[in-house]
C-alpha positions in Angstrom: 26.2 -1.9 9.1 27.4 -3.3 5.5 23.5 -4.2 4.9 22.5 -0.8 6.3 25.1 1.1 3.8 23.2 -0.9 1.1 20.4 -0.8 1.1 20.9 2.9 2.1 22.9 2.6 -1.6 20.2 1.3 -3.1 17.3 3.7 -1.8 19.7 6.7 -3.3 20.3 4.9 -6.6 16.6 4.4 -7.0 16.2 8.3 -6.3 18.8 9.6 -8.4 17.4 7.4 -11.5 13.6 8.5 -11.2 15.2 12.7 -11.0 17.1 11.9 -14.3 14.3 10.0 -16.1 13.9 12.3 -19.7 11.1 13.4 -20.8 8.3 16.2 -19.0 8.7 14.2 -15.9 12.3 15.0 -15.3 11.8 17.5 -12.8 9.2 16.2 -10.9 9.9 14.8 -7.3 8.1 13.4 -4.0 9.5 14.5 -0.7 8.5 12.1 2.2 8.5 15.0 5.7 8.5 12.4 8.6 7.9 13.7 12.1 6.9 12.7 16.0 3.9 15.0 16.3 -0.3 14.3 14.8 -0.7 16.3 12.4 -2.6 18.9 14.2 0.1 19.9 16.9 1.4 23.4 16.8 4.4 22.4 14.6 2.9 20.3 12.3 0.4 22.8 10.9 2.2 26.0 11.6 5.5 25.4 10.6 6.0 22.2 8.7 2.8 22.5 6.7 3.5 26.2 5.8 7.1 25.0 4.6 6.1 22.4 2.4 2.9 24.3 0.7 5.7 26.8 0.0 7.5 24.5 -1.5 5.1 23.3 -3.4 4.2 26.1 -4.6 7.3 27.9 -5.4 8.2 25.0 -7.0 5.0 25.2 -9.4 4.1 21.6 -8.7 7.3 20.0 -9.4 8.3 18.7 -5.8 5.1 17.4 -3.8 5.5 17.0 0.0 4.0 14.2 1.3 3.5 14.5 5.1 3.8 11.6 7.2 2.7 12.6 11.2 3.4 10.6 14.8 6.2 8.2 13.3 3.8 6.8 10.4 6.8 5.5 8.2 7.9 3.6 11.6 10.6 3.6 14.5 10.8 5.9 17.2 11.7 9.7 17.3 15.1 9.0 18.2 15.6 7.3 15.0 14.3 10.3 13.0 17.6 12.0 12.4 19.3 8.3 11.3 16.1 7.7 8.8 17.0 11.0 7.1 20.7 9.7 6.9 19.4 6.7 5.2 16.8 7.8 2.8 13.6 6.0 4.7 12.9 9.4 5.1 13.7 12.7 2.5 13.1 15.3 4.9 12.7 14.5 9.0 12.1 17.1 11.9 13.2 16.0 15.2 14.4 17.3 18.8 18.4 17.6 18.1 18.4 16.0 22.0 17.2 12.6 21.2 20.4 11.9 19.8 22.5 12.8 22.9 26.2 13.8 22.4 26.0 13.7 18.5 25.8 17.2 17.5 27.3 19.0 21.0 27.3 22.2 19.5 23.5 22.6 19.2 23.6 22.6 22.9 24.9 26.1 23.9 21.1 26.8 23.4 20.0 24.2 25.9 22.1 25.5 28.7 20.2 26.6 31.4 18.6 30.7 31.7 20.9 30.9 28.3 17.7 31.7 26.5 15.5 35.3 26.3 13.8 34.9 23.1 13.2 32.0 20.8 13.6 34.3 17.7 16.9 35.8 18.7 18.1 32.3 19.6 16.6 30.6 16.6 18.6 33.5 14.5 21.8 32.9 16.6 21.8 29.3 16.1 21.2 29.3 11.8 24.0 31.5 12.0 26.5 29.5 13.8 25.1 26.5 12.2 26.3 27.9 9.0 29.7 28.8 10.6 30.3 25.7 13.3 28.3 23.1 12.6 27.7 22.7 8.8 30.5 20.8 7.8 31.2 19.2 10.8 28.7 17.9 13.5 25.9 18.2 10.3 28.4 16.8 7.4 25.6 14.0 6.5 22.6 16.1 6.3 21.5 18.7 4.5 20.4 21.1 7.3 16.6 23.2 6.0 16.3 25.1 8.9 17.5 25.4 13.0 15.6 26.5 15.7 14.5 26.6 19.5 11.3 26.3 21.1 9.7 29.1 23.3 10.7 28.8 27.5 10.8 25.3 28.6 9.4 24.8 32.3 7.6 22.1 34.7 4.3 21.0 34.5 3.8 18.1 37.3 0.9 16.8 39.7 2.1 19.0 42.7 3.1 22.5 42.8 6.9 23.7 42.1 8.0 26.8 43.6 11.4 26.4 45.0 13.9 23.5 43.8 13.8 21.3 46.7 9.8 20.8 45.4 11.0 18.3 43.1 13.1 16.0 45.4 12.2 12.6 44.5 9.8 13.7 41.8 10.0 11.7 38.5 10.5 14.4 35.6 10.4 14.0 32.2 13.3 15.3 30.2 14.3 15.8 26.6 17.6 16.3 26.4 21.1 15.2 28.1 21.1 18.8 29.6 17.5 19.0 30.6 18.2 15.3 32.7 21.2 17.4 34.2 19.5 20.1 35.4 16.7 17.7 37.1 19.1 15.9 38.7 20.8 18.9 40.1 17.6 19.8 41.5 16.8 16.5 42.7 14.4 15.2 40.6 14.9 11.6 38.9 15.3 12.3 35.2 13.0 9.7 32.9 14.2 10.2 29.3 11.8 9.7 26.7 10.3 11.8 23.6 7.5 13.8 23.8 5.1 11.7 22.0 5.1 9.5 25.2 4.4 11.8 27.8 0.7 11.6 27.8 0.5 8.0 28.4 3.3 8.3 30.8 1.3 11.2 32.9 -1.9 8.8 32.9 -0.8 5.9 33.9 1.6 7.7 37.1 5.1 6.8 35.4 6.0 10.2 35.8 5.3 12.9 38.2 5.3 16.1 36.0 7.4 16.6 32.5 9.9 19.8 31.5 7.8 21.1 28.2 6.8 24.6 26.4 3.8 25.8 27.0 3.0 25.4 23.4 2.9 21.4 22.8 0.3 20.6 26.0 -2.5 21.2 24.4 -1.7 18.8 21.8 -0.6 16.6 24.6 -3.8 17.0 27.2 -1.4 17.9 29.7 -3.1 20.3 31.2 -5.8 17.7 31.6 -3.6 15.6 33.2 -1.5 17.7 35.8 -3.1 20.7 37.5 0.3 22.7 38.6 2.4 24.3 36.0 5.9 26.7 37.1 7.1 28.8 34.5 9.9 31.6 34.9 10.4 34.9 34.3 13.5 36.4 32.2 15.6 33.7 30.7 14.1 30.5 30.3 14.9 27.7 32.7 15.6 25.6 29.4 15.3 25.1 25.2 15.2 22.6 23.0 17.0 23.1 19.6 15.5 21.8 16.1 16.2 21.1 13.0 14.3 20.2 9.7 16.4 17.8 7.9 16.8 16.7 4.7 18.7 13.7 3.1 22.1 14.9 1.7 21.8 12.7 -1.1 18.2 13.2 -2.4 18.8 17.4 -2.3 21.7 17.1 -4.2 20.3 14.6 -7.2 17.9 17.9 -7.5 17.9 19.7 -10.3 18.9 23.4 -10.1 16.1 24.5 -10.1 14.5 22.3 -7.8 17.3 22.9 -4.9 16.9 26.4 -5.9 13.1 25.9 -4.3 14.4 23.8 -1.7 17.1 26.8 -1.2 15.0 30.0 -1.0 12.8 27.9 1.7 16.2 27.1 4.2 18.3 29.3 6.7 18.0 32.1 8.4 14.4 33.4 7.9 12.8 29.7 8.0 14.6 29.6 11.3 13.6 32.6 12.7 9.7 31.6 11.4 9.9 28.3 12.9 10.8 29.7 16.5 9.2 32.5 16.2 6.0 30.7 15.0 6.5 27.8 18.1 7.2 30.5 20.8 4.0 32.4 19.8 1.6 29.3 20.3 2.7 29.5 23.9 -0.1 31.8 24.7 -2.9 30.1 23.8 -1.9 26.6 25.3 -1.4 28.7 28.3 -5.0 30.1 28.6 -6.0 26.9 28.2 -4.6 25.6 31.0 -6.1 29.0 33.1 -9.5 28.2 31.6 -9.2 25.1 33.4 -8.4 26.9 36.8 -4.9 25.0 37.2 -2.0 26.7 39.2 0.3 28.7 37.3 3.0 29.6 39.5 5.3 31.9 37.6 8.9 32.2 39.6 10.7 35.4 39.5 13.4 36.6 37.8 14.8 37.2 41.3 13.9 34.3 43.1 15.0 32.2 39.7 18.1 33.2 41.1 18.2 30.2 43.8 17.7 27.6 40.8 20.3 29.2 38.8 22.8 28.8 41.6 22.0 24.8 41.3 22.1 24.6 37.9 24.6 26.8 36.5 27.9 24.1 37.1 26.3 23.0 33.8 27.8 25.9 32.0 31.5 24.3 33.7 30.8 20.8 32.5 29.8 21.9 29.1 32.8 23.5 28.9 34.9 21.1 30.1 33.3 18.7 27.5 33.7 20.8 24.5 36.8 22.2 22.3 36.1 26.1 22.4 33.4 25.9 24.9 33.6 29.6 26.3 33.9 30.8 23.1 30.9 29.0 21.6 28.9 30.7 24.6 30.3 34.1 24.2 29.1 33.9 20.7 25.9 32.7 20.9 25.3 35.6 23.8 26.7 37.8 21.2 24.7 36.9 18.4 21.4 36.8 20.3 22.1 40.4 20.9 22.8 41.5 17.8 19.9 39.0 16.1 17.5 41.1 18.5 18.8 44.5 17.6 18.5 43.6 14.1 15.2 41.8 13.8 13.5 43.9 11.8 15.9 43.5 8.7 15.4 39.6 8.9 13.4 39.0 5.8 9.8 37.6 6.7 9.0 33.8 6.1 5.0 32.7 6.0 2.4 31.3 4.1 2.3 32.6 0.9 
């Protein structure tokens, strides 16, 4: 740990003395983005890529992102959220659930049929991030934007229509509450990120995996299982996000520069980012139709049988966590009102 804090010391020394060279070069500073994905997955070019050409070019060529795709810099996506701690990283996204039990509050997003619409949740969540989680859970980051992916559901080598189709299935999850609700249905939970699911599919480690529609494309999954089960009304499950940046880098930035950084953070980001992920659901979908798999899409009245499984999750969470009820309560709350008030939300894109 002392070597870590270091060398960690060090890295942020370095940084601080190259931002407060004199001379026309002051100003000027390199962002490394690190990330789990290639470079052409949904995220990667529709939301990370827009953010940092914005960036850059709000920033009139000051900052320059560089973009570093499926864990080029090194270690593993769990590590992601530690390297932007540390300064091997500037700026990391990463799947909140590959650290599990670190930031607990994210997690009233991950409970199970909690979720209608990734944009009202991704809303809901950058505002309680600001009011819950900021200077607590998040105290060592500097948080760019939270969100949620679109409906999370099963895609597996033989067809799911009822819960007891997945006894003794081996199910991919990505979070501590995703590996809950498989076990609850009777499925054996195989953590691992989402980077590994391909290989895992191929060579028979797992049965099926818990995914958006959005990513299997990227992934070949639909190439690689022929049975997908997705849900109608609330999802069965999300996955919260967050772009993070290195506490210490964004605030050796000049004014001007975190003004950038700044302008390109929070709520309409968030909202962007979710928005942007749920929306590349469709066309991983068709593609999966194109290949004449089975699509079997429960009902919101026979999702009612898995929700009966499942929902003791809301108890344990609660159990777990100071405020529990009332973090739930709010988030349903805030949902409602971030829906009602969409259209007020400034817009985020290319520009």
């Amino acid at each position: 740990m002392t070597t870590r804090k270091l060398l960690t010391s060090l890295a942020a020394g370095a940084a601080l003395t190259a931002l407060s060279t004199g001379g026309a070069f002051a100003q000027e500073v390199t962002l490394k983005l690190h990330q789990f994905l290639p470079a052409q997955a949904n995220v990667p070019k529709d939301v990370l890529d827009v953010w940092a050409d914005n960036v850059e070019k709000d920033s009139e060529g000051r900052i320059k992102v560089e973009r570093y795709a499926s864990m080029a810099l090194g270690g593993t996506p769990p590590e992601l959220m530690d390297q932007a701690i540390d300064g091997i990283a500037d700026v990391v996204w990463t799947v909140v659930g590959y650290t599990p039990g670190r930031y607990p509050t994210t997690e009233v997003f991950e409970l199970p049929f909690m979720v209608s619409d990734a944009r009202e949740a991704s809303c809901a969540y950058s505002k309680m991030f600001d009011t819950h989680m900021k200077d607590g859970e998040f105290k060592d980051l500097h948080i760019v934007g939270t969100w949620v992916h679109g409906p999370g559901m099963f895609h597996t080598n033989e067809p799911v229509e009822v819960p007891s189709d997945l006894e003794g299935m081996k199910i991919r999850g990505g979070s501590r509450l995703v590996n809950d609700l498989l076990t609850r249905v009777g499925a054996e939970p195989i953590g691992m990120p989402v980077p590994a699911v391909s290989e895992a599919l191929s060579k028979g480690v797992i049965d099926g995996t818990t995914i958006p529609w959005e990513v299997t494309y990227a992934l070949k999954v639909p190439e690689l299982v022929t049975n997908h089960t997705e849900f109608e009304g609330p999802a069965l499950y999300n996955l919260t996000f967050v772009l993070a940046m290195n506490k210490g880098v964004y605030e050796g930035l000049s004014d001007e520069n975190k003004a950038v950084i700044d302008a390109n953070s929070g709520l309409a980001f968030s909202v962007f980012a979710g928005g942007t992920q749920a929306d590349a659901d469709g066309p991983a979908r068709q593609v999966a139709v194109d290949l004449g798999n089975n699509i079997i899409t429960v009902s919101e009245e026979d999702a009612k049988a898995w929700d009966e499984i499942v929902n003791p999750i809301y108890d344990e969470w609660i159990a777990g966590m100071e405020n529990g009820q009332a973090l739930i309560d709010e988030a349903k709350m805030l949902m409602e009102q971030c829906g009602a008030d969409m259209a007020n939300i400034d817009t985020y894109g290319a520009k």
